[in-house]
N, C-alpha and C positions, 0 to 999 in steps of 0.2 A: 607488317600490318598489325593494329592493335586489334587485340580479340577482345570482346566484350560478351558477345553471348556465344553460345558454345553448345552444338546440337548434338542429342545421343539418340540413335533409330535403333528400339531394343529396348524394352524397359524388364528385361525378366534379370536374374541372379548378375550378370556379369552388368548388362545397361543401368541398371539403376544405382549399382555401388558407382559408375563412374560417372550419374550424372549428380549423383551426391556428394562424391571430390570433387568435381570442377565446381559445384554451387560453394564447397566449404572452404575454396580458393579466393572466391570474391563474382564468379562471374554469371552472368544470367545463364540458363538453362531450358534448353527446351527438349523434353524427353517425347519420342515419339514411339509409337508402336500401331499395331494393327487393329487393337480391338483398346475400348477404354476401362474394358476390364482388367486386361494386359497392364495399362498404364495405373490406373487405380491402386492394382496388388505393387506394382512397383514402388509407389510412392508410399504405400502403407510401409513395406521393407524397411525403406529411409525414417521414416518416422518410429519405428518399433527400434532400430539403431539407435535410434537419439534417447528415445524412452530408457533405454536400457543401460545408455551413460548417465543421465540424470538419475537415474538409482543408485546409482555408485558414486555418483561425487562428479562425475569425471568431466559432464558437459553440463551446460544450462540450457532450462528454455527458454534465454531468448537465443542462443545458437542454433537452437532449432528452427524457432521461429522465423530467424534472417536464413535460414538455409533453405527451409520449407519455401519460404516467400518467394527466391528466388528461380525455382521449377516452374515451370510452365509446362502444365502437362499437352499430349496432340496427340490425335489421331490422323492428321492429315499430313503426308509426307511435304505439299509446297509448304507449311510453315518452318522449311530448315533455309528457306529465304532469307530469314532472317539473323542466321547463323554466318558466324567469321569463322567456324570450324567445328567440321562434325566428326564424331567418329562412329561406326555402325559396329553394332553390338548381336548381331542376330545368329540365327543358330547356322550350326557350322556344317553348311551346306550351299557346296559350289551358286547352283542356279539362284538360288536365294540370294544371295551374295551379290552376285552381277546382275542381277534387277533392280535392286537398292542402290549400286551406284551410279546405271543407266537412269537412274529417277532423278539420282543428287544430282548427276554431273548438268541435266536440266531446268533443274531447281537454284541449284546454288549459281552467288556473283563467279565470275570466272575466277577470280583472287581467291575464293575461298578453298583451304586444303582439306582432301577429303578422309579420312583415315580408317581404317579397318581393325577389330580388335580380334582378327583371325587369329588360330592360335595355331596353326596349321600350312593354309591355302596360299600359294606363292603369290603376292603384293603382284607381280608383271602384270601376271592373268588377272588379276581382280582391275589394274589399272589402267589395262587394253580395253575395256568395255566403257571408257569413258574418253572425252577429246581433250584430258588432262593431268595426262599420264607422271607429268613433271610437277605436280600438287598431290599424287598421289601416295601414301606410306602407312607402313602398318606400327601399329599401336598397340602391342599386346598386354594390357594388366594380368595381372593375378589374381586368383578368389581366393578367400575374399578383398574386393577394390580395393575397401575403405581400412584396411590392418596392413596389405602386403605392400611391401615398399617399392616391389619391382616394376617398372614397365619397359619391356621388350620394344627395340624403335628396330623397324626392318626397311631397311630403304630397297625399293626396287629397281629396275635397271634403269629406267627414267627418273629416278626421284632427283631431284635438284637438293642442292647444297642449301638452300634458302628454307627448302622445306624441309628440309633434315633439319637446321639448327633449331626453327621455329617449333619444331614438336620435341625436341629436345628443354626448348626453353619451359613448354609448357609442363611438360612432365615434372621439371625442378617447380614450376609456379604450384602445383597439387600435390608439394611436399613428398615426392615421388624419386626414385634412384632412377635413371635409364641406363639398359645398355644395348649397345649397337650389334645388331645382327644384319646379316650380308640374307639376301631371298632364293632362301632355299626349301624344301619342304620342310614343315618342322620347327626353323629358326632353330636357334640355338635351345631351350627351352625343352619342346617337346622334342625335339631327337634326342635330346639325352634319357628328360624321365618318361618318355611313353612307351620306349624299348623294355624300360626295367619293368612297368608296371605289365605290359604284356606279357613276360618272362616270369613276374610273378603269379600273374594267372595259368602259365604253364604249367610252373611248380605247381598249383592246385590243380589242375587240371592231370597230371599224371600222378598225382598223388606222393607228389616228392614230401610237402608238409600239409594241416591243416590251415584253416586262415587265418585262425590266433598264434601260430607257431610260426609261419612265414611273415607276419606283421612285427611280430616280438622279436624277431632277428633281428628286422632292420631298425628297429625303433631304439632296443637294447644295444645290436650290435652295430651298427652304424649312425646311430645316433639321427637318425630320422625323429622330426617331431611327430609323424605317424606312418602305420604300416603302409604298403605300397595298394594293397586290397582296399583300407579304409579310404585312402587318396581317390583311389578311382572314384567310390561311392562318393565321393563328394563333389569331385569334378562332375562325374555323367559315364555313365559306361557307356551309353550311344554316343558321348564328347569323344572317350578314350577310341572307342571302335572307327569312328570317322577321323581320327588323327592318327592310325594309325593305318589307316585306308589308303588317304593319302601320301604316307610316308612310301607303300608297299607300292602304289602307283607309281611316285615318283621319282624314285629309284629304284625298282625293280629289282630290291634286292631281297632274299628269302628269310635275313634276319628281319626283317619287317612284316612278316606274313601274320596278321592275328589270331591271339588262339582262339579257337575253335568253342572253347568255352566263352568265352569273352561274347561271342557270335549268338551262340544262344542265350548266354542270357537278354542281350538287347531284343533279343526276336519275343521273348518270352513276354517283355514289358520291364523285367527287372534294371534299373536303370541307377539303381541308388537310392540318397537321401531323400529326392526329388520326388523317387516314384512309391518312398517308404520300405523300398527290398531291394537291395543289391549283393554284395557278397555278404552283407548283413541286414538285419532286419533292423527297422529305425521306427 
């Protein structure tokens, strides 16, 4: 099926970097969200990005301009009618999640494949709540979209061969690397780094190091581009808490349990860059 417009439900941090790669692709865009405040701060994001190449050399305005152009902002979920493929961008929270695609699977032409940029939540379950289960697959970017080359493709236990290659093709179309992960909790991705990042809140949290000393190990000594503390605050410490929720759900296993520090601070408010305080102040 040729895609031509391409819908993102989610316009906050993670929706609006990938609805600014697929417009910088070539394809129409239709960004939607709940409130058109939501959508507005999104699209300013995208524009402040372009601003900020154009001071460097690095973009023009009229790349802006044909990028800009090509967004269609919405607050109304039937305009993903008009979408050859969407992907949902929203916060990583089960019921949220399968309401959204209880909405698309009624909205969207039956051809159209639905995708998820869960970074977490197993593809089955997100694809049992719709009557297309075999169009259904997870799409996981990186933050940030619009720099990190990687997109996680997780096929679920229905996902079909057709819809694997077509999101695979699209991921090369947004100048994008994919790689294939099997639907488990986690994917590949977060089971590896949401273990370490919890383990590094243990270390703080028993007082093994302080945050600059447990950051500087791993930056100096394992050559992380940053600490495992500063990663959190950038991801969402209420992201890291609920991926690790699930992890601890889904496999039932005690090296998954969150620390306990981790827990308060989400309950506290402190959530990161987001919220201006996380394991550091921004």
């Amino acid at each position: 099926m040729m895609i031509k417009t391409f819908g993102v439900v989610g316009a906050g941090q993670m929706g609006n970097g990938i609805a600014q790669v697929a417009a910088m692709s070539g394809l129409n865009v239709v960004m939607n969200d709940i409130q058109d405040t939501f959508v507005k701060k999104g699209l300013k994001t995208i524009e402040n990005f372009f601003d900020r190449g154009i001071e460097k050399g690095k973009l023009t305005a009229e790349q802006k301009a044909d990028v800009m152009g090509r967004i269609t902002p919405s607050t109304d979920m039937g305009d993903m009618a008009a979408a050859d493929f969407v992907v949902e961008a929203a916060t990583e929270k089960e019921p949220l999640k399968f309401e959204i695609f209880r909405k698309l699977d009624q909205v969207c032409r039956p051809e159209v494949i639905l995708s998820s940029n869960t970074s977490s939540i197993p593809i089955g379950r997100i694809a049992a709540q719709t009557g297309r289960q075999d169009k259904v697959i997870g799409m996981h970017f990186m933050n940030p979209v619009p720099l990190m080359k990687l997109v996680e493709v997780i096929r679920g236990l229905a996902t079909s061969e057709e819809t694997f290659q077509t999101t695979w093709r699209l991921c090369e179309k947004f100048n994008k690397t994919p790689a294939e992960a099997n639907d488990y909790p986690g994917f590949l991705a977060n089971r590896i780094l949401m273990p370490m990042i919890n383990e590094a809140v243990y270390a703080l949290y028993h007082g093994v190091g302080t945050r600059e000393a447990i950051d500087t190990v791993m930056t100096l000594g394992m050559n992380h581009p940053m600490g495992p503390l500063t990663l959190a605050d950038l991801i969402g410490l209420d992201t890291c808490l609920a991926i690790m929720e699930t992890l601890y759900d889904g496999f039932k296993d005690s090296k998954y349990r969150p620390c306990p520090l981790l827990r308060k601070y989400v309950e506290a408010g402190w959530l990161g860059r987001k919220t201006g305080r996380g394991f550091y102040s921004y």
